[in-house]
LUMMIGU-388573 format. One line per 10 residues: number of its first residue (from 1); their letters; for each residue x, y, z of N, C-alpha, C. Coordinates in nm, 2 decimals, always signed. Example, Ala and Ser with C-alpha at 12.3 -4.5 7.8 and 13.67 -1.06 7.14 Angstrom:
LUMMIGU-388573
1	AS	+1.32 -0.57 +0.78 +1.23 -0.45 +0.78 +1.32 -0.33 +0.78 | +1.28 -0.22 +0.71 +1.37 -0.11 +0.71 +1.29 +0.00 +0.79 .
end
This chain:
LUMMIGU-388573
1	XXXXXXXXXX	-5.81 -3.47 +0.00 -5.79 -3.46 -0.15 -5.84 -3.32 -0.19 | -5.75 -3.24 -0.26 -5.78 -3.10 -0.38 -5.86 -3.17 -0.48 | -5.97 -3.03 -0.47 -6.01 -3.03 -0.58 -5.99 -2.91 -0.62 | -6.00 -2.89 -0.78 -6.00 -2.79 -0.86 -6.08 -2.78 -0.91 | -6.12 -2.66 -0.96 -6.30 -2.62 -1.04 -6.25 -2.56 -1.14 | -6.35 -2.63 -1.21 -6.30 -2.59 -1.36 -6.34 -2.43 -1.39 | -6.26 -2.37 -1.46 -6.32 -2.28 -1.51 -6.46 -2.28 -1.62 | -6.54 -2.18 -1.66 -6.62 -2.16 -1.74 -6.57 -2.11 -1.85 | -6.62 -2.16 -1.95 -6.56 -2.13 -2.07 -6.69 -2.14 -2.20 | -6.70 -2.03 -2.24 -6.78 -2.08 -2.35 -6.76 -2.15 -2.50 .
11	XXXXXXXXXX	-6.83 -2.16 -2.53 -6.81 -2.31 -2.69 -6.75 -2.21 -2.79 | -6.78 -2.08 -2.82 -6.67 -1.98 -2.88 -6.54 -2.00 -2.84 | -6.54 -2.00 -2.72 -6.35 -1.94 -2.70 -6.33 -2.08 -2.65 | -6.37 -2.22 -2.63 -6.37 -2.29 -2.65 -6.32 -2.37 -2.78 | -6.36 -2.32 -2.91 -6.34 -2.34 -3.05 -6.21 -2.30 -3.06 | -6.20 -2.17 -3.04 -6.11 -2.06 -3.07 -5.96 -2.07 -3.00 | -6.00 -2.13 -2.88 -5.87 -2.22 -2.82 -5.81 -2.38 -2.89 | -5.90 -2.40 -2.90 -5.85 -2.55 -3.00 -5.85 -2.51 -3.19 | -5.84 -2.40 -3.17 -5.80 -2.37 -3.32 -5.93 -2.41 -3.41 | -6.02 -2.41 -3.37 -6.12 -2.45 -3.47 -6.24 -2.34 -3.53 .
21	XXXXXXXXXX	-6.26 -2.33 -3.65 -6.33 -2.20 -3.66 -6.46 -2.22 -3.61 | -6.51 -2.09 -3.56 -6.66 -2.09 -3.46 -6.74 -2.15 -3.53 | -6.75 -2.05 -3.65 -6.88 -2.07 -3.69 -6.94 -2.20 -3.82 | -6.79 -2.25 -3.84 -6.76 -2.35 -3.91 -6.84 -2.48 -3.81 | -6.77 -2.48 -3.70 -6.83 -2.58 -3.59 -7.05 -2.54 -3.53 | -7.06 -2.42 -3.59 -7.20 -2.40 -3.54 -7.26 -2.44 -3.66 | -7.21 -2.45 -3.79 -7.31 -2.47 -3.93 -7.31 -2.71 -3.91 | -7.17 -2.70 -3.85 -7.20 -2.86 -3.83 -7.22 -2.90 -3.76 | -7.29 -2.85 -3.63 -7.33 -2.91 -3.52 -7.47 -2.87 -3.53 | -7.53 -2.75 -3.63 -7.69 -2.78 -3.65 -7.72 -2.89 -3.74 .
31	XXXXXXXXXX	-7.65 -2.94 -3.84 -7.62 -3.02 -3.94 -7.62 -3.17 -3.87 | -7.55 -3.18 -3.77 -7.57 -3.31 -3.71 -7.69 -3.35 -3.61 | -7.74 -3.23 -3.59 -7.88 -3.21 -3.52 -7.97 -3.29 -3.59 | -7.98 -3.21 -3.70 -8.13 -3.22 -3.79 -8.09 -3.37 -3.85 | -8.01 -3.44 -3.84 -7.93 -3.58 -3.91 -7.98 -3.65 -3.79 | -7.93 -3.66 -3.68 -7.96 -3.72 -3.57 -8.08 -3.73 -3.51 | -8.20 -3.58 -3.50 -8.33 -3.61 -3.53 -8.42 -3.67 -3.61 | -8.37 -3.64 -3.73 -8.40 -3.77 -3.81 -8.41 -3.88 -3.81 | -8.29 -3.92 -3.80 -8.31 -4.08 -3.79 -8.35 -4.09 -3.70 | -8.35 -4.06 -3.54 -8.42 -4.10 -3.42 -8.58 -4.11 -3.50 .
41	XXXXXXXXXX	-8.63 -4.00 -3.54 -8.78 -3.97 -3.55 -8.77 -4.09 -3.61 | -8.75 -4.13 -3.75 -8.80 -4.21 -3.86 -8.70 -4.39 -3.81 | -8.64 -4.42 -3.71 -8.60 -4.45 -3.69 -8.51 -4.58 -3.77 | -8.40 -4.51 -3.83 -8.29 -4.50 -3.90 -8.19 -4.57 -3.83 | -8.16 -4.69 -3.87 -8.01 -4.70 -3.75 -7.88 -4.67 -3.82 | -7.79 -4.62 -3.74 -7.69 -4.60 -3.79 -7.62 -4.66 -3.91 | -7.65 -4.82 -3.82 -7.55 -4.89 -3.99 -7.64 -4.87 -4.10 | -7.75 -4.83 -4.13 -7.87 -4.82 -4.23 -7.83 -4.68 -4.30 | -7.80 -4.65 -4.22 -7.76 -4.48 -4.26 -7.61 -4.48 -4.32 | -7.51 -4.57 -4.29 -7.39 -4.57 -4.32 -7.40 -4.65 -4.46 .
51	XXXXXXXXXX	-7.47 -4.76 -4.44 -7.48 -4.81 -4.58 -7.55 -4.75 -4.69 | -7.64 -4.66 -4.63 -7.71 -4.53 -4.81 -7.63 -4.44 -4.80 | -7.50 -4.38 -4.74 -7.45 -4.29 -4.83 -7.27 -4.35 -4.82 | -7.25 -4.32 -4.97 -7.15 -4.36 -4.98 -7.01 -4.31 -4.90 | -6.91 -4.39 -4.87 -6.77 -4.35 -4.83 -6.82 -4.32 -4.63 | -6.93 -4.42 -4.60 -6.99 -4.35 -4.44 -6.98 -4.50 -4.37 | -6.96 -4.55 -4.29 -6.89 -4.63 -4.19 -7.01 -4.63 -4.10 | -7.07 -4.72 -4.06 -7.12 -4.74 -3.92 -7.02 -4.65 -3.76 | -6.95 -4.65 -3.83 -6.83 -4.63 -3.69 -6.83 -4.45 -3.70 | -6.80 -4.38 -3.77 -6.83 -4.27 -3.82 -6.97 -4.21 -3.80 .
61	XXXXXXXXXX	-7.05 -4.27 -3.80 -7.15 -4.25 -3.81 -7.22 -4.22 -3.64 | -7.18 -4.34 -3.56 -7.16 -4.32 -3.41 -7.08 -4.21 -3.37 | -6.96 -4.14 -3.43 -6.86 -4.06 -3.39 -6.96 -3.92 -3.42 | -7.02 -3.92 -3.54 -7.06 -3.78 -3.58 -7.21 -3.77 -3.47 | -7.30 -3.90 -3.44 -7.40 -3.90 -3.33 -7.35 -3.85 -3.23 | -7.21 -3.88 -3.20 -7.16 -3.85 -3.07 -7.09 -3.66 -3.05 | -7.09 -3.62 -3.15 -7.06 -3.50 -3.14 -6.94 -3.50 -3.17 | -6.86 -3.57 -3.24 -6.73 -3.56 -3.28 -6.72 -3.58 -3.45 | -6.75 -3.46 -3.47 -6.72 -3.39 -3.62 -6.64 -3.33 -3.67 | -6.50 -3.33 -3.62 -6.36 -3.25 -3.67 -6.34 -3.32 -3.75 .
71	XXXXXXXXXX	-6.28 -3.36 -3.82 -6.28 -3.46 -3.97 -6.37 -3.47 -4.04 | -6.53 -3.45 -4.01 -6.64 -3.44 -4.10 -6.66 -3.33 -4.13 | -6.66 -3.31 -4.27 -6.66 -3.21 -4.36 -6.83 -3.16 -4.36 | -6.81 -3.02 -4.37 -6.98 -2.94 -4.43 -7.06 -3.04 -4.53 | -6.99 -3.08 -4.68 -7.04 -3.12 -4.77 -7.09 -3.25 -4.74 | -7.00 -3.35 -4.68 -7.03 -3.49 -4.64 -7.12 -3.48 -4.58 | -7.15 -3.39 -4.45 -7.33 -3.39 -4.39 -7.43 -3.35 -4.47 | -7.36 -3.24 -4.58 -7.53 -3.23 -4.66 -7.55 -3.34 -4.72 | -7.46 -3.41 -4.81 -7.48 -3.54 -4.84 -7.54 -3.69 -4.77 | -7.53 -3.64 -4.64 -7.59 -3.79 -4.57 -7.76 -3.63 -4.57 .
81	XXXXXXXXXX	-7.77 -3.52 -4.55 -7.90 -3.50 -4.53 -7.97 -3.53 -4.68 | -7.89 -3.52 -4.81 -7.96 -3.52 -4.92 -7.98 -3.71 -4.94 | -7.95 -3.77 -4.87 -7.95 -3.92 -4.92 -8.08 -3.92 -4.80 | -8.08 -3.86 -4.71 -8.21 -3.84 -4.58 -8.34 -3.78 -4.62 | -8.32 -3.71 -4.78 -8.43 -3.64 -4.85 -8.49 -3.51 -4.75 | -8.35 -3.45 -4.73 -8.40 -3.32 -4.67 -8.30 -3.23 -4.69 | -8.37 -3.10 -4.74 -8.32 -3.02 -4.83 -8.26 -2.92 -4.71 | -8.13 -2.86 -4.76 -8.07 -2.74 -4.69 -8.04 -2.62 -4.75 | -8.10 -2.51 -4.70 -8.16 -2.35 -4.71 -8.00 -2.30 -4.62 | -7.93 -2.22 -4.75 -7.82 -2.13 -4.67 -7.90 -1.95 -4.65 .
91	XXXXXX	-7.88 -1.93 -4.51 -7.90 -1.78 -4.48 -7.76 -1.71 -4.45 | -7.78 -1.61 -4.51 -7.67 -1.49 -4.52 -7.68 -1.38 -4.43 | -7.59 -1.34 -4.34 -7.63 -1.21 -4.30 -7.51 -1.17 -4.27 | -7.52 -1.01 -4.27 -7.38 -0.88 -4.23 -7.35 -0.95 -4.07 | -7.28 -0.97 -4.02 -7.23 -0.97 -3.85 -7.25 -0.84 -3.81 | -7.28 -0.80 -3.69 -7.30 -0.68 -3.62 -7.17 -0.62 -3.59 .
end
């Protein structure tokens, strides 16, 4: 039996191949971080979490734990962080 080895690829050109913008995908994957620490810490369950913010699904909710946030919008996560009572700080900077 062949095997094949995958190539290395990083999560930029990664993005960038599936058409998704980088840095769009880096502001919501720290976004689902600090959401998913959370509730682990204070421990939150999912459905608990789907039922305080509006228009949020237990099932969605598993999808966005699981790292699958293409359909989940920037605003909808501040929104489950603001219904979480934790506040989000935008930083600006020139690119090199």
């Amino acid at each position: 039996m062949k095997t094949e080895k995958l190539e290395k690829v990083s999560l930029k050109e990664l993005a960038e191949e599936s058409g998704v913008n980088y840095e769009v995908f880096k502001i919501k994957r720290k976004l689902v971080k600090k959401i998913k620490a959370h509730c682990e810490k204070e421990k939150i369950s999912q459905r608990s979490l789907a039922k305080n913010v509006p228009g949020l699904t237990q099932d969605r909710v598993s999808k966005i734990f699981n790292g699958q946030v293409g359909g989940m919008t920037i605003d909808k996560l501040v929104l489950i962080l603001d219904v979480l009572k934790i506040k989000v700080n935008l930083s600006l900077k020139h690119a090199a």
